[in-house]
C-alpha positions in Angstrom: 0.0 0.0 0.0 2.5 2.3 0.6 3.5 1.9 -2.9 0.2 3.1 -4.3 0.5 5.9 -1.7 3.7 7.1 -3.5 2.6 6.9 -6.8 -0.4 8.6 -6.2 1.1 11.6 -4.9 3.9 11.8 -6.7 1.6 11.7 -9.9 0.1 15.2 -8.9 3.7 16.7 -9.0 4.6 15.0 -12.6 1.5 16.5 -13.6 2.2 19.9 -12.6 5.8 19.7 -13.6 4.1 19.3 -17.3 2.4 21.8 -17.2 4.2 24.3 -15.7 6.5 23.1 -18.6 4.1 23.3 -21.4 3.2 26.3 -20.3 6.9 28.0 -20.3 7.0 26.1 -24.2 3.7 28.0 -24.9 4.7 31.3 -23.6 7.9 30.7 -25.5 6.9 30.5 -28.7 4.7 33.3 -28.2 7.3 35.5 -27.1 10.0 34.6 -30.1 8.7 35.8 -32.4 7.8 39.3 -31.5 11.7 39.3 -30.2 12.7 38.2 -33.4 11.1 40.5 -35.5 11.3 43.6 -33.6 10.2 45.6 -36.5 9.7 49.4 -36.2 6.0 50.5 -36.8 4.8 54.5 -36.5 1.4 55.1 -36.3 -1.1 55.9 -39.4 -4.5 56.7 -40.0 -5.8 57.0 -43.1 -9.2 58.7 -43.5 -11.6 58.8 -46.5 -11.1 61.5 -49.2 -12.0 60.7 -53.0 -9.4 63.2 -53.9 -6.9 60.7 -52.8 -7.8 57.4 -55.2 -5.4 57.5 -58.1 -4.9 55.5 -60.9 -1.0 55.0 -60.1 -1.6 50.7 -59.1 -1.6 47.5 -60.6 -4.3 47.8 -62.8 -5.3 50.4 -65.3 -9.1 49.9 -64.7 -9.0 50.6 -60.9 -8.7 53.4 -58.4 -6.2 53.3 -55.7 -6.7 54.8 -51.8 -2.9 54.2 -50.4 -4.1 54.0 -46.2 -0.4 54.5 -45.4 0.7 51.1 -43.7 3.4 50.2 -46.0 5.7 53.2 -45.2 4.1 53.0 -41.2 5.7 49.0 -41.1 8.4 49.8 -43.3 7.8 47.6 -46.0 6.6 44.9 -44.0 2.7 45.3 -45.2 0.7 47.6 -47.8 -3.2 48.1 -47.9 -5.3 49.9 -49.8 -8.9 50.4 -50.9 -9.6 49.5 -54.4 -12.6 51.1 -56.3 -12.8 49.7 -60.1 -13.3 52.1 -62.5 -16.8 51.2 -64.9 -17.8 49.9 -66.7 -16.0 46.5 -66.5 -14.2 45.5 -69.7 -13.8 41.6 -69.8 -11.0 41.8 -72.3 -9.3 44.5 -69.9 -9.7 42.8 -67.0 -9.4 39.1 -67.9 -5.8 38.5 -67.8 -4.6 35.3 -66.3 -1.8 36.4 -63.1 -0.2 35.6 -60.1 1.4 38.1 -57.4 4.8 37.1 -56.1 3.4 37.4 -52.2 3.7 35.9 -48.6 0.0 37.2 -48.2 -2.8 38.6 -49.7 -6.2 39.3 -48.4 -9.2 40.6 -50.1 -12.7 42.1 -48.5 -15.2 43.5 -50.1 -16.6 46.6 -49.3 -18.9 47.8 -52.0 -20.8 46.0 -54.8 -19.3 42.5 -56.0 -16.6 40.8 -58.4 -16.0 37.6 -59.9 -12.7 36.1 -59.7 -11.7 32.8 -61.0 -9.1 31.1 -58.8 -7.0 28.3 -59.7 -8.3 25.0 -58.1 -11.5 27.3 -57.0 -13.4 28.1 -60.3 -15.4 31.5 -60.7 -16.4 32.7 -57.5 -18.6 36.1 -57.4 -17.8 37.4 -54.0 -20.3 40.5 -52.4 -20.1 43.5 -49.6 -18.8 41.8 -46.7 -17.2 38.8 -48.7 -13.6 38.1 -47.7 -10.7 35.8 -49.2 -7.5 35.4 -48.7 -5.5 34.1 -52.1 -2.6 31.9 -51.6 0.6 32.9 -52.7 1.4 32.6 -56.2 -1.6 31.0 -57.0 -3.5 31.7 -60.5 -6.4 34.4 -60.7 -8.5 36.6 -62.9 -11.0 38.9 -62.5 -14.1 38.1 -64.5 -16.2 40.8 -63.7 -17.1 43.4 -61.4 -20.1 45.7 -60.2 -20.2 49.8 -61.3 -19.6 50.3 -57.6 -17.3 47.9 -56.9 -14.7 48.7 -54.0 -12.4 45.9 -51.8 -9.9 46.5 -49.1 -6.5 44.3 -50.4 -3.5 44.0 -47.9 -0.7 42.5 -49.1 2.3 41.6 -47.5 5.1 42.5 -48.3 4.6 46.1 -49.6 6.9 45.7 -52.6 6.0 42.3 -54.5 6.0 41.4 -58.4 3.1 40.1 -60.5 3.6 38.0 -62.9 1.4 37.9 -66.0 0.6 34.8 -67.7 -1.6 35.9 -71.1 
């Protein structure tokens, strides 16, 4: 019996010894990489003027509204608001691409657009839709709404696209 005794309360202690452990692992990993990074951000906002969407991006049929992030995280990230210019021109806007990126993510804020992803088909996506399109992965837009405006942030701020038509 006094074997049982033993193990019994020596249990409780292995037990806690784990995880206090897995909790120093956990709080470890959460702390590198903050403490590997340690990038330099400044504070930005970005507020809505219709003066400030240029046609000086990616695409000749859209607007762009820069909200300032990719000179606030130096490089790290860009973001801006996209409002595509009507009406939409399939022959224009159809053009097979990729974008060299670590991460992309799209949201729709206005209207709607149909994208055709590779391994996805054509998805039409509307106000409040979001996506987020794997790196170098195939797309084209299909079509798009009169009033069509997303929110892309990309990371990093400087990448390459790649057409493919």
């Amino acid at each position: 019996m006094a074997r049982a005794k033993t193990k019994a309360k020596s249990a409780p202690k292995s037990a806690a010894r784990k995880k206090s452990s897995a909790r120093k692992k956990v709080t470890a990993r959460r702390a590198a990489p903050a403490a590997k990074r340690k990038l330099r951000q400044a504070f930005v906002a970005s507020h809505h003027r219709d003066e400030d969407f240029k046609v000086a991006g990616l695409r000749t049929y859209a607007k762009y509204r820069d909200l300032g992030i990719a000179k606030a995280t130096g490089g790290l990230a860009v973001a801006h608001v996209i409002r595509f210019v009507p009406p939409c021109r399939p022959e224009e806007v159809s053009k097979l691409h990729l974008h060299d990126v670590e991460f992309q993510m799209v949201y729709v804020l206005k209207g709607s657009m149909t994208t055709e992803i590779e391994g996805q088909g054509a998805i039409t996506m509307k106000a409040g839709s979001c996506w987020i399109q794997p790196p170098r992965i195939k797309h084209k837009v299909l079509h798009y709404s009169d009033d069509c405006e997303v929110l892309e942030i990309v990371l990093p701020a400087d990448f390459e696209t790649v057409e493919l038509q």
